[in-house]
Phi, psi and omega in degrees: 000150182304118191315324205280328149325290185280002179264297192286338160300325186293316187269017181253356185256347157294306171324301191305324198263357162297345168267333181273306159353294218245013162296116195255345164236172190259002144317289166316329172291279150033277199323297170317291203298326147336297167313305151340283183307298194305331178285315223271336195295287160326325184282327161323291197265019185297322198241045173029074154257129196305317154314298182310302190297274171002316186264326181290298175292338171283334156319294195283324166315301193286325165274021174272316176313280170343270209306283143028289199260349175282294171314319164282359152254007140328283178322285200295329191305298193294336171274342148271334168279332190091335157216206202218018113034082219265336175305328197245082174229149157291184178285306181304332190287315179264037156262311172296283195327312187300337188275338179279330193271300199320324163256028160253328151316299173125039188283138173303132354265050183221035198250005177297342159284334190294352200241318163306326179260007153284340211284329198277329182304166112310197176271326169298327171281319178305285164335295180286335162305322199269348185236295217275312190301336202265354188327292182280006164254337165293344168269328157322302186301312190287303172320335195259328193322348167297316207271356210277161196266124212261030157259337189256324168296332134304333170281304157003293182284295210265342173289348196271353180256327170277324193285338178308317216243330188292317191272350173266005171311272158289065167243163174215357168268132178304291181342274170325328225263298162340299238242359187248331181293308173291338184290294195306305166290348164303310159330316165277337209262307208284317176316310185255010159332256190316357194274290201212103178294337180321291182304303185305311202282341164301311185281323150327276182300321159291341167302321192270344215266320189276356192267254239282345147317324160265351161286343181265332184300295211300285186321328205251358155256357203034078167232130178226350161256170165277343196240005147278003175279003207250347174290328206260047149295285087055274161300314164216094178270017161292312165294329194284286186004276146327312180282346190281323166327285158000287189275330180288319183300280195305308138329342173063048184299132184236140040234078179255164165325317188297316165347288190347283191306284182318331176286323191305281180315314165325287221271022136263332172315304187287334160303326180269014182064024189235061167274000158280303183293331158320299168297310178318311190285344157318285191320317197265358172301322215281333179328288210279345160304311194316313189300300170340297178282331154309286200299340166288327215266334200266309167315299183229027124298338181265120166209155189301139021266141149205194186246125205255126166264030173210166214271113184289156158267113171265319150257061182277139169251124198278162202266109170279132176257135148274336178288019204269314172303344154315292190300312182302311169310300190305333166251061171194332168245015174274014163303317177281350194244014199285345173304333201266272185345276175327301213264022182266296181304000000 
């Protein structure tokens, strides 16, 4: 693809979601989230691989669906209210809008699409699906978060932290594993909307600080198996390190970052007299640690010689980021600094 193409797809997926950000109806939102879809598309099929296209159309049906059904309760809310307003929805309206940002999320049980279409993608295209796409329907969600209905936003939440941590048992592809890791925190992000949006947007914002270290680790190891993640012990054990902190960090193990959102969300769940629900999505936290801890087991513990039934690469170099060392601090040591992080939101 073209520099000046792919410059102008980028700055168009900042525009979409700069609009729906700054959009007060929902038509302008619409617009955005459109913008969205249509930029995020080329960069999907850019490298004419029968997957990459494949993944690219199943992309584009499913927020063509989404969008649809976004517009037509748009649509209806402004012919009962007179206007289009995204603050001023009844309770049935923002019941359909939620089932619409939910499969533009990719949220359980509207979640069949995210793990085929991260398998087809890179890792670099993967990244924006899993962090910058969900920006503008979480922002839609948090403005409406007054209105929103909290048995369907909790049921929402708790199938989306179990099938998130159930379905990534058996993968062996990272893409999936990623992309079965964002359906479960999105599960937590989608729970506590209506409690305390506050709170979503805190655990928001470190789900991004850690999906993408780890998607910049993955990219910078080329690793896309479990069992090419067990060659580079060995070859950068600073790094297998660190990613492993990461991935423990992202199970939300404590006392890593991840910890934070999940300790949070518990102890408001429970506030709210919703300690069965509470327990559950604990429990169901305990899944998405096992892959987790799959992909640790593998990274640093497994190590040469052994025996491979596929071919090594042997002169890999890895590619330096400088913000990749950032980012590693940052999803492993902000725990200690989270009263400053609260007294921010």
């Amino acid at each position: 693809m073209s520099p000046y193409i792919l410059s102008m797809m980028l700055m168009s997926l900042g525009l979409g979601t700069t609009l729906t950000f700054a959009s007060s109806n929902w038509l302008l939102a619409w617009m955005g989230l459109e913008i969205n879809t249509l930029a995020i598309i080329p960069l999907m099929a850019r490298h004419h691989h029968p997957r990459a296209v494949e993944a690219a159309t199943k992309y584009f049906i499913t927020q063509a669906a989404a969008a649809a059904l976004l517009l037509f309760t748009g649509l209806f809310n402004a012919w009962q209210s007179g206007q289009w307003l995204i603050q001023d929805m009844s309770m049935p309206m923002s019941a359909l809008m939620t089932l619409a940002i939910a499969i533009k999320l990719g949220v359980a049980p509207m979640h069949f699409w995210l793990p085929e279409v991260m398998q087809g993608i890179t890792l670099n295209t993967g990244l924006i699906l899993a962090t910058w796409q969900k920006l503008a329907p979480l922002a839609l969600l948090y403005q409406i978060s007054n209105n929103l209905m909290p048995e369907l936003m909790i049921t929402l939440g708790l199938m989306s932290t179990i099938i998130g941590g159930w379905g990534g048992l058996n993968q062996t592809q990272t893409r999936k594993i990623m992309a079965y890791s964002s359906i479960a925190h999105l599960g937590w992000i989608i729970s506590i909307m209506h409690f305390m949006p506050t709170l979503a947007i805190i655990n928001l914002t470190i789900y991004i600080i850690l999906t993408t270290t780890m998607f910049m680790i993955l990219n910078n190891l080329n690793s896309t198996t479990i069992n090419s993640l067990a060659l580079n012990w060995s070859k950068f054990p600073i790094l297998s390190a660190t990613t492993m902190l990461a991935l423990l960090s992202l199970g939300g193990l404590p006392p890593l970052s991840g910890f934070l959102p999940k300790w949070l969300i518990l102890q408001e769940l429970t506030n709210q007299s919703l300690t069965l629900t509470a327990t559950v999505m604990a429990l169901s936290a305990l899944l998405s640690l096992y892959f987790y801890l799959r992909l640790s087991y593998s990274l640093t513990t497994t190590i040469t010689p052994n025996t491979y039934s596929h071919m090594l690469n042997w002169n890999i170099k890895i590619k330096t980021t400088p913000i990749l060392p950032i980012m590693t601090i940052m999803s492993i040591t902000l725990l200690p600094i989270s009263p400053s992080i609260i007294s921010m939101f």
